[in-house]
PDB file of N, CA, C and O in Angstrom:
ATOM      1  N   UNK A   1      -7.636 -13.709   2.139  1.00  0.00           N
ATOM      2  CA  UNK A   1      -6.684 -12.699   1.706  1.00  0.00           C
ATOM      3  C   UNK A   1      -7.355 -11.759   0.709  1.00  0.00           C
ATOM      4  O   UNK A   1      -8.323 -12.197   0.090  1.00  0.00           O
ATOM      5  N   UNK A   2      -7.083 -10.943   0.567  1.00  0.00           N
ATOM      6  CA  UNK A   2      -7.464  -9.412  -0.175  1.00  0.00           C
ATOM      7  C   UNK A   2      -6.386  -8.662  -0.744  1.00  0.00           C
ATOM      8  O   UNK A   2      -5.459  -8.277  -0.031  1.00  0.00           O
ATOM      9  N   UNK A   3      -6.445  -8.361  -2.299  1.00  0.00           N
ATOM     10  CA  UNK A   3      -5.494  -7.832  -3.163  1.00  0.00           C
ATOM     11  C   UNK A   3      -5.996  -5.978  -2.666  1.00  0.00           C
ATOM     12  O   UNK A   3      -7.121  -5.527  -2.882  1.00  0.00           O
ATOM     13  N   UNK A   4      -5.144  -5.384  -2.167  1.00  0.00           N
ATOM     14  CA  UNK A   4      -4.843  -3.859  -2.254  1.00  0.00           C
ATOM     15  C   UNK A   4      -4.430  -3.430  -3.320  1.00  0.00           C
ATOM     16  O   UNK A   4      -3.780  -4.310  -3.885  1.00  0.00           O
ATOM     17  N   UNK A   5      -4.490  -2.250  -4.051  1.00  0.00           N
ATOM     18  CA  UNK A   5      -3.833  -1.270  -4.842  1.00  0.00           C
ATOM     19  C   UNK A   5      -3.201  -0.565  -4.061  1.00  0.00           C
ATOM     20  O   UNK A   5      -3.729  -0.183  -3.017  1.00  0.00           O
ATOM     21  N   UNK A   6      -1.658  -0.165  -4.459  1.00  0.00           N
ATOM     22  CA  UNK A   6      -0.982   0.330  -3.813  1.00  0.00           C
ATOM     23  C   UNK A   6       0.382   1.373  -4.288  1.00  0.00           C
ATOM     24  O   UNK A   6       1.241   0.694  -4.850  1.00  0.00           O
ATOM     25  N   UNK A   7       0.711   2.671  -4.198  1.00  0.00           N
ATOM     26  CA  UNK A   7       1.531   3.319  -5.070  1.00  0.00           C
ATOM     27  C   UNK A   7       2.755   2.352  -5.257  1.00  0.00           C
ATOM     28  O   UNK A   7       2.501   1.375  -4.552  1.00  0.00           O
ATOM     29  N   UNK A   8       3.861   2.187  -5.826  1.00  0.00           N
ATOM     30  CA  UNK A   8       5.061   1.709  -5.746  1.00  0.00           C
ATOM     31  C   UNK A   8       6.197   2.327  -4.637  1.00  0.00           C
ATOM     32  O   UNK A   8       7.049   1.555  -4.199  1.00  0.00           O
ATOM     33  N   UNK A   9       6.178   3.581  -4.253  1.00  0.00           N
ATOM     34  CA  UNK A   9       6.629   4.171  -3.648  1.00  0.00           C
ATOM     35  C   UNK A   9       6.336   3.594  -2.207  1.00  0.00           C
ATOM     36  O   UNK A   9       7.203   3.013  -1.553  1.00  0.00           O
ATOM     37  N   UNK A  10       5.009   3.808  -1.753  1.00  0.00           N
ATOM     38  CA  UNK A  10       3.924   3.089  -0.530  1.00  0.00           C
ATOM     39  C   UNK A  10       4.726   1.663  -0.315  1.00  0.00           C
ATOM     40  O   UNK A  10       5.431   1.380   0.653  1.00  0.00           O
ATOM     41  N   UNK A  11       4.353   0.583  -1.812  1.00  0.00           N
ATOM     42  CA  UNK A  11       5.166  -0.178  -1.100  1.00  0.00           C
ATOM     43  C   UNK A  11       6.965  -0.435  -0.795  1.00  0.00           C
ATOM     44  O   UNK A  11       7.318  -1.299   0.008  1.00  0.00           O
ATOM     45  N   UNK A  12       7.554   0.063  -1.227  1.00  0.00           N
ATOM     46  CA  UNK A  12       8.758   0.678  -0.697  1.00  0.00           C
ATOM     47  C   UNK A  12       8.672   0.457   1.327  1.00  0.00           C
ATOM     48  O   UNK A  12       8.965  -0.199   2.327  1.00  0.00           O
ATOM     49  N   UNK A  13       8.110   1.461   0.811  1.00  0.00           N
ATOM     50  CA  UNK A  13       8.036   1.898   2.715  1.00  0.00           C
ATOM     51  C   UNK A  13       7.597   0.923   2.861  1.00  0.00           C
ATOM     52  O   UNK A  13       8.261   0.632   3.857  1.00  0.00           O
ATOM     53  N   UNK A  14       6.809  -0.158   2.663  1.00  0.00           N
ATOM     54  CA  UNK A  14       6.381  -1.097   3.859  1.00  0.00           C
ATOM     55  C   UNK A  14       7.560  -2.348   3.691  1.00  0.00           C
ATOM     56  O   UNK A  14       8.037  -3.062   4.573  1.00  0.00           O
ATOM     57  N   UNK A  15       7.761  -2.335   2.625  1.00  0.00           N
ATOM     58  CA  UNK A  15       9.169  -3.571   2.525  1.00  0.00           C
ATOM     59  C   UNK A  15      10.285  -3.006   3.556  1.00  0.00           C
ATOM     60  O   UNK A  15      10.910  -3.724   4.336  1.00  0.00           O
ATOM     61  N   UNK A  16      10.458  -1.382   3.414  1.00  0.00           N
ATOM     62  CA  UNK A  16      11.619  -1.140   4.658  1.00  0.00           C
ATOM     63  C   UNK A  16      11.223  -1.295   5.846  1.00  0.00           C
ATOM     64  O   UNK A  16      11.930  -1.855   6.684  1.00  0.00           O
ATOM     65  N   UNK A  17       9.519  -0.623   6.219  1.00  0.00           N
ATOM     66  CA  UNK A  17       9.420  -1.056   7.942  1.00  0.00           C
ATOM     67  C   UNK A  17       9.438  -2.415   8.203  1.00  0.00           C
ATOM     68  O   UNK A  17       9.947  -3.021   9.145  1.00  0.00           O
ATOM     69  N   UNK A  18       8.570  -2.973   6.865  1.00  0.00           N
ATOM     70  CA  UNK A  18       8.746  -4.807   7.428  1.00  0.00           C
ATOM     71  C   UNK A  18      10.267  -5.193   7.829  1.00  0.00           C
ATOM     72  O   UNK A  18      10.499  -5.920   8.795  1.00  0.00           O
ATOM     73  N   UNK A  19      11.511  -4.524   6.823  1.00  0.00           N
ATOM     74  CA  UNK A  19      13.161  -5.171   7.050  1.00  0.00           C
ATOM     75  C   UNK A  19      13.078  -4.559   8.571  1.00  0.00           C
ATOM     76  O   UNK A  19      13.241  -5.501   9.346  1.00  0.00           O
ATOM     77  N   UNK A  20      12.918  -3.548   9.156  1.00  0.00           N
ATOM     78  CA  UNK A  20      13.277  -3.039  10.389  1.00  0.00           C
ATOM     79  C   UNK A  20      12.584  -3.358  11.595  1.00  0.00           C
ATOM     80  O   UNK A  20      13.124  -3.150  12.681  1.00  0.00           O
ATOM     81  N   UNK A  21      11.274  -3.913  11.496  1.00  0.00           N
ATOM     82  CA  UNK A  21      10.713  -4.582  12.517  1.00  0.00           C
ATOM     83  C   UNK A  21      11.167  -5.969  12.439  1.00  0.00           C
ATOM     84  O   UNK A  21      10.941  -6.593  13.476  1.00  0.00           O
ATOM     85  N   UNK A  22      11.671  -6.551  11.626  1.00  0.00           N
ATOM     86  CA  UNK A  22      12.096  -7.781  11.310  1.00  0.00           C
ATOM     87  C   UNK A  22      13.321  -7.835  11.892  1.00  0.00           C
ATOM     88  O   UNK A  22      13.533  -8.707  12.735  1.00  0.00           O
ATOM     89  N   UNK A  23      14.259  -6.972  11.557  1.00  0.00           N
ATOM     90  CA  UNK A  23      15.546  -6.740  11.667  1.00  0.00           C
ATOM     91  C   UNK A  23      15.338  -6.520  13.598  1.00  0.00           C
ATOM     92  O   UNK A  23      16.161  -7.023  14.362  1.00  0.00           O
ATOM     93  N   UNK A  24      14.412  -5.899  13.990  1.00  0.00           N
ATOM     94  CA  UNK A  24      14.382  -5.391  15.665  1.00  0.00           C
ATOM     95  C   UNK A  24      14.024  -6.886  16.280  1.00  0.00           C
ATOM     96  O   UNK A  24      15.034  -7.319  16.834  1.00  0.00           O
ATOM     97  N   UNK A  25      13.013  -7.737  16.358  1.00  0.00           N
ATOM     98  CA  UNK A  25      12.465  -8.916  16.382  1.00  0.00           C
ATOM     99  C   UNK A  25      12.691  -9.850  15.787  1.00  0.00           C
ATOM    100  O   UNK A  25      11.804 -10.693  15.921  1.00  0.00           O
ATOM    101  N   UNK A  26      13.739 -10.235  14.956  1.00  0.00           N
ATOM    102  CA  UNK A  26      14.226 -11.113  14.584  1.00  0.00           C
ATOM    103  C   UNK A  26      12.969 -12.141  14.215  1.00  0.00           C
ATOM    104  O   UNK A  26      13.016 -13.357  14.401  1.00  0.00           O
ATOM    105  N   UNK A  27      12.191 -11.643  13.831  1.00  0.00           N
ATOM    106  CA  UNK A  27      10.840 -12.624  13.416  1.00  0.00           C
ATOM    107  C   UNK A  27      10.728 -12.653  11.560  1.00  0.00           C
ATOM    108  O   UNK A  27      11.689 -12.480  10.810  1.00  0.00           O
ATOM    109  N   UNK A  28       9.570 -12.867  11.212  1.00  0.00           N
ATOM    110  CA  UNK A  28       9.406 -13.053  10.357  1.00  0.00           C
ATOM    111  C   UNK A  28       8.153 -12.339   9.917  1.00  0.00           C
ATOM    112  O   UNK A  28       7.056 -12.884  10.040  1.00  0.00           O
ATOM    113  N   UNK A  29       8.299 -11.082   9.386  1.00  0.00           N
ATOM    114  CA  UNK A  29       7.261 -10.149   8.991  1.00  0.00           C
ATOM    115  C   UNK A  29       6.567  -9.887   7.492  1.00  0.00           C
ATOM    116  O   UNK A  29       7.389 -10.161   6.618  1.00  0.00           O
ATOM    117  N   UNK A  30       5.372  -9.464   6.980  1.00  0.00           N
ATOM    118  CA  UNK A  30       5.028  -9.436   6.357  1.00  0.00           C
ATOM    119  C   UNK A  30       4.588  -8.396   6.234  1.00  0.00           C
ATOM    120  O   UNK A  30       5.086  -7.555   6.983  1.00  0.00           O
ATOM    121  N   UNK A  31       3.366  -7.859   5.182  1.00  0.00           N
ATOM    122  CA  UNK A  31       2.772  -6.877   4.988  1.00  0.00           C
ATOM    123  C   UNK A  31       1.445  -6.685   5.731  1.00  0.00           C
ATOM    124  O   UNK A  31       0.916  -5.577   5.637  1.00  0.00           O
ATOM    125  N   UNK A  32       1.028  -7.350   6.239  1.00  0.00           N
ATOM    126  CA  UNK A  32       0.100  -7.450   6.980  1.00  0.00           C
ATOM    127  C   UNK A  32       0.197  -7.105   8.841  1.00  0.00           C
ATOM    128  O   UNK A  32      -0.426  -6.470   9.691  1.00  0.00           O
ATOM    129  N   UNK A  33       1.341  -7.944   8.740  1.00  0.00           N
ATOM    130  CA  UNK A  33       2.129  -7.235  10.415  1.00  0.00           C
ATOM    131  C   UNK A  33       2.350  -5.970  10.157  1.00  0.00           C
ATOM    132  O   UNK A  33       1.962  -5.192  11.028  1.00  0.00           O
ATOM    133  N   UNK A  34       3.088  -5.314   8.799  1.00  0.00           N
ATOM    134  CA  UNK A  34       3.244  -4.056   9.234  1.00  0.00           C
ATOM    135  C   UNK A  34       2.263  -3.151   9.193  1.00  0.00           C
ATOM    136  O   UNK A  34       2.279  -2.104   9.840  1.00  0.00           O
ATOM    137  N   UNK A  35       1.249  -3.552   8.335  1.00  0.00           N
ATOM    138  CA  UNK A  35      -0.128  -2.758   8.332  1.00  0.00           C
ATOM    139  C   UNK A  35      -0.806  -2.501   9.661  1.00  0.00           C
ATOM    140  O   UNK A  35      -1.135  -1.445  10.203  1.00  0.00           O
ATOM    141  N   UNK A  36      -0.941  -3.973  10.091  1.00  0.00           N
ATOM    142  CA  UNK A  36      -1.762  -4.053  11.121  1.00  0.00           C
ATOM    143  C   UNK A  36      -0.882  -3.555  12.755  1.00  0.00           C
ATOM    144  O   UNK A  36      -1.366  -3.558  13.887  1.00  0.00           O
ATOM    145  N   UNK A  37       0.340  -3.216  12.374  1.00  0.00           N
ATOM    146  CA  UNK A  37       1.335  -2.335  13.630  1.00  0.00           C
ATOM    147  C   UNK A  37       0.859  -1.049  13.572  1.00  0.00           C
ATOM    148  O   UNK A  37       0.471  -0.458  14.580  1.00  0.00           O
ATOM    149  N   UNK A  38       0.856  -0.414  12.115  1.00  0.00           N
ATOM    150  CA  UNK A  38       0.813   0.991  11.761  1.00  0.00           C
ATOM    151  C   UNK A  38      -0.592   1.238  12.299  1.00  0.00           C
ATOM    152  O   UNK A  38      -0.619   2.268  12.972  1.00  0.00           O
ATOM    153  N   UNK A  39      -1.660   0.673  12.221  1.00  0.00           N
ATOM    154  CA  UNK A  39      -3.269   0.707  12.173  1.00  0.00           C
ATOM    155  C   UNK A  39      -3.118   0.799  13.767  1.00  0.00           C
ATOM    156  O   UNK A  39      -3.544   1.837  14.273  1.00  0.00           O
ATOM    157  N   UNK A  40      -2.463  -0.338  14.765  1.00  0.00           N
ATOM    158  CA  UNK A  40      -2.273  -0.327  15.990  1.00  0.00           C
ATOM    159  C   UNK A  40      -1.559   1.223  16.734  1.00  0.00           C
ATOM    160  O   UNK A  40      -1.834   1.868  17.746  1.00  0.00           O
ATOM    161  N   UNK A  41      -0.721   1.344  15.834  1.00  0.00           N
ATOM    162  CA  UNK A  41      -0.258   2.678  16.376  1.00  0.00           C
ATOM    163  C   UNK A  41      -0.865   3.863  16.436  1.00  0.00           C
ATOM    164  O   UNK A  41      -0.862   4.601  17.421  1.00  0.00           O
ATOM    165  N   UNK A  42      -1.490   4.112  15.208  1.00  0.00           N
ATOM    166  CA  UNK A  42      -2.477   5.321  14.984  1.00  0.00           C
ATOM    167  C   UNK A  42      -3.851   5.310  16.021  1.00  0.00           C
ATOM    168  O   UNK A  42      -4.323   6.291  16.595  1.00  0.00           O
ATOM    169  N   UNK A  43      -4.345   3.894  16.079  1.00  0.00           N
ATOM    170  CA  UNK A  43      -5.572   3.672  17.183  1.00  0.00           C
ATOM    171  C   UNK A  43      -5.151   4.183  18.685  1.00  0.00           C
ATOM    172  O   UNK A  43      -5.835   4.923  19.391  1.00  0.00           O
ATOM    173  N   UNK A  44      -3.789   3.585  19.036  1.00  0.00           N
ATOM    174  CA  UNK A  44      -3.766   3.970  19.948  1.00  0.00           C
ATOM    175  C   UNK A  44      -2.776   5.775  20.392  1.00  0.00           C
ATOM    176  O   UNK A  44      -2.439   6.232  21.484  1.00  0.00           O
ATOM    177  N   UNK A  45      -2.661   6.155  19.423  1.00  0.00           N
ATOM    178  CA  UNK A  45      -2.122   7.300  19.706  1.00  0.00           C
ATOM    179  C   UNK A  45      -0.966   7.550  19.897  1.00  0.00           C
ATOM    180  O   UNK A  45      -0.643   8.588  20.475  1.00  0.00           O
ATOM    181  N   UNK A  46      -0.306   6.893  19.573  1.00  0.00           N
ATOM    182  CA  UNK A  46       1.096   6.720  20.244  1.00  0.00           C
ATOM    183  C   UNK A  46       2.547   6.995  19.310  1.00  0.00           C
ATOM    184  O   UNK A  46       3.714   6.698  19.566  1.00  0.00           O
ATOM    185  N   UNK A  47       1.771   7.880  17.800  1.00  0.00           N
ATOM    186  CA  UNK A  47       2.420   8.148  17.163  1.00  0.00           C
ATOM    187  C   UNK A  47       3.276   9.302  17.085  1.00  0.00           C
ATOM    188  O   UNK A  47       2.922  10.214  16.337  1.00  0.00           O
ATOM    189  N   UNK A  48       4.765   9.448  17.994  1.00  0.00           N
ATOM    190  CA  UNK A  48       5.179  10.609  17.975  1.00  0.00           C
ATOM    191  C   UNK A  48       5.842  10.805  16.477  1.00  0.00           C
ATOM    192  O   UNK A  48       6.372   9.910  15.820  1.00  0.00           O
ATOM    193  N   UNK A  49       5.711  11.982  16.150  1.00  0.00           N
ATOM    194  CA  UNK A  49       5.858  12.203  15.127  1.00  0.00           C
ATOM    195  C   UNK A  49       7.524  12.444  14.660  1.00  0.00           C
ATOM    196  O   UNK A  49       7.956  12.421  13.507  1.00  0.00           O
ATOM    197  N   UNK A  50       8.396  12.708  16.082  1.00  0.00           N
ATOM    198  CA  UNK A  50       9.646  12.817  15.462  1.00  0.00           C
ATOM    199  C   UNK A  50      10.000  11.579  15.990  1.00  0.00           C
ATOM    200  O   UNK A  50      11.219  11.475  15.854  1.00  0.00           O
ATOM    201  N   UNK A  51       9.489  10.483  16.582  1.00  0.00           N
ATOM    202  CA  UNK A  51      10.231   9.160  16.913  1.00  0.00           C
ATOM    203  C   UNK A  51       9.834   8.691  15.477  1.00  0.00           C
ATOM    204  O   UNK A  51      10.624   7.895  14.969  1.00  0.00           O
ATOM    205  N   UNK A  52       8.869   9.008  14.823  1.00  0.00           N
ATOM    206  CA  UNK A  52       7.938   8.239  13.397  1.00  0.00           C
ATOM    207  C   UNK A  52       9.072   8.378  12.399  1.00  0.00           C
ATOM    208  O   UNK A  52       9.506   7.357  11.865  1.00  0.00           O
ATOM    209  N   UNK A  53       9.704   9.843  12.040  1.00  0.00           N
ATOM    210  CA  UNK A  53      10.752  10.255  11.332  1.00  0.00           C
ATOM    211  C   UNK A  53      11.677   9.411  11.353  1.00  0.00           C
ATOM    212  O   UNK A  53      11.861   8.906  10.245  1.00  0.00           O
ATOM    213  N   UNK A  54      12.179   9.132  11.957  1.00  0.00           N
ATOM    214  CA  UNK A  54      13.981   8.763  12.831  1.00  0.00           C
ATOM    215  C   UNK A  54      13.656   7.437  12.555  1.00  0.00           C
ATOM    216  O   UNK A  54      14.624   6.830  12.099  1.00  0.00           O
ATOM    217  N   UNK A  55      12.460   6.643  12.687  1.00  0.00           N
ATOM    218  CA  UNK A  55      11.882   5.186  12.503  1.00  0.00           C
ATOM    219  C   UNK A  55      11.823   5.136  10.231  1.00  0.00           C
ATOM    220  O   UNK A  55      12.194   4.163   9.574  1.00  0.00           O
ATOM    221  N   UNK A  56      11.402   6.135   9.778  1.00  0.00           N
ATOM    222  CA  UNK A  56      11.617   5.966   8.500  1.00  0.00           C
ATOM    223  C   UNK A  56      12.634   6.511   7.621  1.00  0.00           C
ATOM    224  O   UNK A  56      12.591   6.504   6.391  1.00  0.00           O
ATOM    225  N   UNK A  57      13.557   6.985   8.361  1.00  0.00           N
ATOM    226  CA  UNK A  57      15.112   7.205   8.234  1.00  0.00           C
ATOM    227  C   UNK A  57      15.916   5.725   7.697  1.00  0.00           C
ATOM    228  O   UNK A  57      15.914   4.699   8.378  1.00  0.00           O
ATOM    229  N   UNK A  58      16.613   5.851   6.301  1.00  0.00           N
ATOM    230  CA  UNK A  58      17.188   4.566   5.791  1.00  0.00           C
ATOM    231  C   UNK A  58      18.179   3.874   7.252  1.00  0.00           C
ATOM    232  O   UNK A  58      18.474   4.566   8.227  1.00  0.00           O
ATOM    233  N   UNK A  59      18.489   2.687   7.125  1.00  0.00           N
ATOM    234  CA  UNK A  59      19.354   1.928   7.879  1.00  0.00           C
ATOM    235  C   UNK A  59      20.683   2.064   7.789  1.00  0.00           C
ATOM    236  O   UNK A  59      20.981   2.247   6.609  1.00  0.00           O
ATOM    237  N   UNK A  60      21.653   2.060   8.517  1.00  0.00           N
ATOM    238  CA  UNK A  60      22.916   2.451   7.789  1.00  0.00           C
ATOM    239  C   UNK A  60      23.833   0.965   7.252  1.00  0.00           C
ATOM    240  O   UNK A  60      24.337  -0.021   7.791  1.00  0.00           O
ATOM    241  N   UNK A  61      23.747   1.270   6.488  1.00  0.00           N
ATOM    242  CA  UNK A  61      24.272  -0.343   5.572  1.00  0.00           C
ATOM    243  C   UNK A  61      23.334  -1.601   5.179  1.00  0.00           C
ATOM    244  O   UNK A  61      23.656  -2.772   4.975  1.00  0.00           O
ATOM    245  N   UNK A  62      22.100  -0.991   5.142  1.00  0.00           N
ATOM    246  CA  UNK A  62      21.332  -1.917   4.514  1.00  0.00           C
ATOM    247  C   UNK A  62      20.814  -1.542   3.001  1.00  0.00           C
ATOM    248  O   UNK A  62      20.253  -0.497   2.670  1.00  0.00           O
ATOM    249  N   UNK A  63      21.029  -2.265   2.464  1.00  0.00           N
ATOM    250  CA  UNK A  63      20.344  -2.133   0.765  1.00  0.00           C
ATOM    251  C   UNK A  63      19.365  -2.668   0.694  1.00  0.00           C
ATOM    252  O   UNK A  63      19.094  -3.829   1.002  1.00  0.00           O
ATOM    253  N   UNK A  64      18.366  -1.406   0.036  1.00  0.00           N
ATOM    254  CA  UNK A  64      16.648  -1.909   0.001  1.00  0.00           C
ATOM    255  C   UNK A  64      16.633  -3.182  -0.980  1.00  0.00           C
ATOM    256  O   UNK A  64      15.823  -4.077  -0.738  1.00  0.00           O
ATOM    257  N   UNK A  65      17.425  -3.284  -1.985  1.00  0.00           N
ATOM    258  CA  UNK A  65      17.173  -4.639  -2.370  1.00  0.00           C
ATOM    259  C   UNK A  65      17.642  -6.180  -2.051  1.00  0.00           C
ATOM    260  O   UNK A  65      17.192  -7.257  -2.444  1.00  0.00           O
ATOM    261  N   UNK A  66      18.653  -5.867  -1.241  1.00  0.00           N
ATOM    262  CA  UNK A  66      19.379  -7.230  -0.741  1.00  0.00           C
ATOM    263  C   UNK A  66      17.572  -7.180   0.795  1.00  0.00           C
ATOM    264  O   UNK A  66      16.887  -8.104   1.233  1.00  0.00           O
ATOM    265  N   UNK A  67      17.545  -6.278   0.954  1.00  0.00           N
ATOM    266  CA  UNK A  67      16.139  -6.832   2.397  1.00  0.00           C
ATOM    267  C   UNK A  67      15.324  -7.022   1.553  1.00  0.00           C
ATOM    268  O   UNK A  67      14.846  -8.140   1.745  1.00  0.00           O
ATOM    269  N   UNK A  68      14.597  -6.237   0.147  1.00  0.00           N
ATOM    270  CA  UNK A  68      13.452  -6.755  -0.157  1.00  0.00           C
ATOM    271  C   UNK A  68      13.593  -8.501  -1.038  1.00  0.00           C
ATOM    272  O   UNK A  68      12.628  -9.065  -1.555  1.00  0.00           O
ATOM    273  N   UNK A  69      14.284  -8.773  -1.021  1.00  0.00           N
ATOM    274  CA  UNK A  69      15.010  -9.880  -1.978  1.00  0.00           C
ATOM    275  C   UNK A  69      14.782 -11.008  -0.340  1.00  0.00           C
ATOM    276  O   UNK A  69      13.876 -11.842  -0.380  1.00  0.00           O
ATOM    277  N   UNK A  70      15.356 -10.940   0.514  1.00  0.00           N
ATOM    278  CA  UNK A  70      15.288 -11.679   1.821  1.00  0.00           C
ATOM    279  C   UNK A  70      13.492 -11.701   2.217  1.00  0.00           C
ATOM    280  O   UNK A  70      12.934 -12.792   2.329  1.00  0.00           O
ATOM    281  N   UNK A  71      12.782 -10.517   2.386  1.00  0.00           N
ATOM    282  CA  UNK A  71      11.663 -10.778   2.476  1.00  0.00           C
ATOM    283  C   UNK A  71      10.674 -11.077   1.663  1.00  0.00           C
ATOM    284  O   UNK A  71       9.574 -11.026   2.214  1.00  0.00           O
ATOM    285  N   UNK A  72      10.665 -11.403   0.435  1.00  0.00           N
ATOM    286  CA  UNK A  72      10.418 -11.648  -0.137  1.00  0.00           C
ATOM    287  C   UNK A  72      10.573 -13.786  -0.383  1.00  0.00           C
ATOM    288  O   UNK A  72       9.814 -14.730  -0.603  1.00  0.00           O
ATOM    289  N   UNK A  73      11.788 -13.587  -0.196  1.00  0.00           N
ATOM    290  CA  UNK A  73      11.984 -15.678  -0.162  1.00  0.00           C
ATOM    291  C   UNK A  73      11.450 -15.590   1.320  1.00  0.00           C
ATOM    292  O   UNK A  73      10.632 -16.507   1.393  1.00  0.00           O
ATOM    293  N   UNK A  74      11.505 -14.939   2.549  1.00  0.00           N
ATOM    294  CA  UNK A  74      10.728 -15.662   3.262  1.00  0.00           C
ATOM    295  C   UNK A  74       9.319 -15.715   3.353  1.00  0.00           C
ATOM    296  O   UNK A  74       8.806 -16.386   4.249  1.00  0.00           O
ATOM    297  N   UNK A  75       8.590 -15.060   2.495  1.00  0.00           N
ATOM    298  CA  UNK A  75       7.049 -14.944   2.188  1.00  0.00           C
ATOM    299  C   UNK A  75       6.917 -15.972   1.856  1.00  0.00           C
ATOM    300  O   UNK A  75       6.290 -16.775   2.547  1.00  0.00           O
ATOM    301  N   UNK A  76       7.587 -16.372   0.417  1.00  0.00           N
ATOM    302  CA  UNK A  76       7.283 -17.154  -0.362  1.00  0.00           C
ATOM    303  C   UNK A  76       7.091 -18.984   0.363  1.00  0.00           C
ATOM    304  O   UNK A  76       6.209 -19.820   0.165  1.00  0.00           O
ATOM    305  N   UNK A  77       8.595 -19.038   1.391  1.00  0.00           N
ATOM    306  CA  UNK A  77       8.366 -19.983   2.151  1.00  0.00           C
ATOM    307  C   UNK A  77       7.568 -20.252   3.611  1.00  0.00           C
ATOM    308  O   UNK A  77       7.706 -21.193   4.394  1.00  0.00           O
ATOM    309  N   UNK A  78       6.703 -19.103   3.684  1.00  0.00           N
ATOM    310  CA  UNK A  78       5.301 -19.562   4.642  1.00  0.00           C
ATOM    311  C   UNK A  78       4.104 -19.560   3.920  1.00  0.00           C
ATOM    312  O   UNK A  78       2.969 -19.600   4.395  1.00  0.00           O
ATOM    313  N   UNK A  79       4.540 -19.492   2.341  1.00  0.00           N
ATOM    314  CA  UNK A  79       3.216 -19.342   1.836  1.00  0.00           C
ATOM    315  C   UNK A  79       3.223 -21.011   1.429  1.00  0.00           C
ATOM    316  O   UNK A  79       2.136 -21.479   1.090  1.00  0.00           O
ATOM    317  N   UNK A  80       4.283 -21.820   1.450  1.00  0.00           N
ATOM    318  CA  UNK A  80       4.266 -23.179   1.229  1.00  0.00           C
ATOM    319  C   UNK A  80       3.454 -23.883   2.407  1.00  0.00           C
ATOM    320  O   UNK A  80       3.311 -25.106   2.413  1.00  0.00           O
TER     321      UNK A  80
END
């Protein structure tokens, strides 16, 4: 594992794409899935830019802290 520096804002956004790929897949996501999605997407080109928008558009009735609070205890319990 490897510590990043990272704005506060930056991570924002990745706690929301992690709730929304999580929330789509019902899996269990991290920061690393979403990195390594975003890295996948850009490689392969496939980044439309107004599907990208509409994808970082808030959720309707989700509160960034009740998801970052959820992903967060489930980190904690695969890190056991």
């Amino acid at each position: 594992m490897t510590t990043i520096a990272i704005k506060e804002s930056t991570r924002r956004e990745l706690i929301r794409i992690a709730g929304e790929i999580q929330r789509r897949t019902r899996e269990r996501v991290d920061f690393d899935t979403v990195i390594r999605f975003l890295i996948e997407a850009y490689e392969k080109d496939k980044i439309n830019l107004n599907a990208w928008q509409r994808f970082l558009e808030p959720i309707p009735g989700a509160d960034f802290e009740s998801l970052y609070l959820e992903l967060m205890a489930e980190r904690r319990s695969d890190e056991r």
